[in-house]
N, C-alpha and C positions, 0 to 999 in steps of 0.2 A: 216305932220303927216305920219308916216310909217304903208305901208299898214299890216295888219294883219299876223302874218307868222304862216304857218301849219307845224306844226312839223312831221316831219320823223323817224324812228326808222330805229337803223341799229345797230344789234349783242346789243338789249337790251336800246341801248342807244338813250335817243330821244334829236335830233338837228333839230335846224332849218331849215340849208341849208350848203350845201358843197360849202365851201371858193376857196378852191383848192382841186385840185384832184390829187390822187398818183403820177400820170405822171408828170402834171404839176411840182410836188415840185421834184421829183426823176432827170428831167430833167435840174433843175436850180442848184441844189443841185449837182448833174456833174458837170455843168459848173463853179460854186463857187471854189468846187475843183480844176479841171484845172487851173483857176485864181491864185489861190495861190500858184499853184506847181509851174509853172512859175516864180513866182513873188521871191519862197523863195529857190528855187534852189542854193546848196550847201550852206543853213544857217541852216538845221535843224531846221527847229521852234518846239515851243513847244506852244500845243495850248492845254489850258484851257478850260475847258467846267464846266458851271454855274449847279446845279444838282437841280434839278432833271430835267427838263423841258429841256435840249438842248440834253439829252445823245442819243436821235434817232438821230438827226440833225448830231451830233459827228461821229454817227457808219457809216453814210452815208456820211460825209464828209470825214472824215479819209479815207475810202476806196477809194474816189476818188482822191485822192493826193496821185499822184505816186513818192515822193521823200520821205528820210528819214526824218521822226517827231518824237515827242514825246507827249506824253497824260501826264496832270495830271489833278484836279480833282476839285472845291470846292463847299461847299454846303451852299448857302444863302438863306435867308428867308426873306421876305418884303409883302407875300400876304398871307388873311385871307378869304378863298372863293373867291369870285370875287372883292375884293376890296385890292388897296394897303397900308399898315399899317402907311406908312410914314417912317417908322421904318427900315434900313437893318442891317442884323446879318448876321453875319460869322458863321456858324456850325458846320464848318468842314473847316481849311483852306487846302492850298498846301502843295504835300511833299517832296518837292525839293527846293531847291531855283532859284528863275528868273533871279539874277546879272549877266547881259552880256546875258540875253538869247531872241532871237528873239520871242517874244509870240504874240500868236492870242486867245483873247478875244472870246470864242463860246459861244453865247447867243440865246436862244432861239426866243424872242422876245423883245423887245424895244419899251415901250409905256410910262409912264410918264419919264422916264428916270432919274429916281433917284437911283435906282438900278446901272444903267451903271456907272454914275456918280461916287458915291460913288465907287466901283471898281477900276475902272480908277485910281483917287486919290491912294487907297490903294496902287495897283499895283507897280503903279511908282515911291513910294517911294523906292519900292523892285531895284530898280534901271536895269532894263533890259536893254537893247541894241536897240531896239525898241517892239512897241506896238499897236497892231490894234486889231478894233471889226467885226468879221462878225457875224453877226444877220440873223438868218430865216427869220422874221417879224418884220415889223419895223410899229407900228401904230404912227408914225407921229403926228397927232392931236391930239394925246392923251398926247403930252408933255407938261412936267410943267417944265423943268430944259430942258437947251441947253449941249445937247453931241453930241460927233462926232461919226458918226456910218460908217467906211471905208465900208465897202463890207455888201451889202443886198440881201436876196431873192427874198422879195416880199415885197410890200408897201402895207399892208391891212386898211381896213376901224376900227373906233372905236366903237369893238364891241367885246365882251367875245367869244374867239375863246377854240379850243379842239383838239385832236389830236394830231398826229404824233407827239407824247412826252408832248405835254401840257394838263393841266386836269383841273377839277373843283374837290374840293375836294379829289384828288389823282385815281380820274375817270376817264376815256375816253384818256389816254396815246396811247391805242393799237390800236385809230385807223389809218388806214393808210395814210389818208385823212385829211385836216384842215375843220371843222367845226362850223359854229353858233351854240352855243348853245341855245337851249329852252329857252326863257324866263323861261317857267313856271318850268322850273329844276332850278333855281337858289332861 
């Protein structure tokens, strides 16, 4: 049994406890970058970001990758408050085409990995050149479908996180920090 948690407030917002901290993620979040800029030197990748929930992750990985990329954009839907639908929708796809183009998958998190999955599949009908996921957060245990996740930040525990881009009901995006959320806010 998990012992009792006291929530904290910070800028309004009450969480449980702080996952990661700025530095922490700002510091791996660097290194991710470098990783890739090495890795895709003189291929221009074009690296996709999942919306709403990766585009911090994006503006800070983007800056860290000192070669030429490019950004595009899509917007899918699969959760309903704290729970996953089952369900993934396209809401918005790409607007370019991927044929022949080196893409990196930006995800915010990876937890059942039915989102990724499905992705992946679509993707690569698109027929790129190559294709890899790097993921801020990868809860592992929380899988129900096997995907392959190339490059991670941080392997977190299976628990409703907040923060730097992720939210509960379109809440707690601005903080700077990964965060437990409240039980009692959900």
């Amino acid at each position: 049994m998990k012992a009792a948690v006291s929530p904290m407030t910070h800028s309004g917002y009450k969480i449980a406890r702080i996952l990661l901290t700025e530095e922490q993620i700002r510091s791996r979040v660097l290194e991710l970058g470098k990783e890739l800029g090495r890795d895709y030197e003189n291929k221009r990748p074009l690296l996709v970001s999942i919306l709403k929930g990766s585009f911090i992750f994006l503006a800070d990985l983007t800056r860290a990758m000192q070669i030429p990329h490019e950004l595009d954009f899509m917007v899918v839907k699969s959760y309903e408050g704290t729970q996953s639908t089952g369900t993934v929708r396209i809401l918005e796809d790409l607007h370019q085409s991927i044929e022949g183009r080196h893409v990196i998958l930006v995800e915010d998190i990876v937890d059942s990995g039915l989102t990724l999955e499905y992705m992946r599949r679509n993707l690569i009908t698109r027929k790129p050149a190559s294709m890899e996921v790097v993921s801020l957060l990868d809860k592992a245990e929380a899988r129900t479908v096997d995907v392959k996740v190339e490059r991670v930040g941080f392997t977190i525990p299976d628990e409703f996180v907040v923060g730097y881009g992720l939210d509960y009901n379109q809440l707690y995006r601005n903080l700077p920090f990964l965060a437990v959320l409240d039980p009692k806010q959900i």
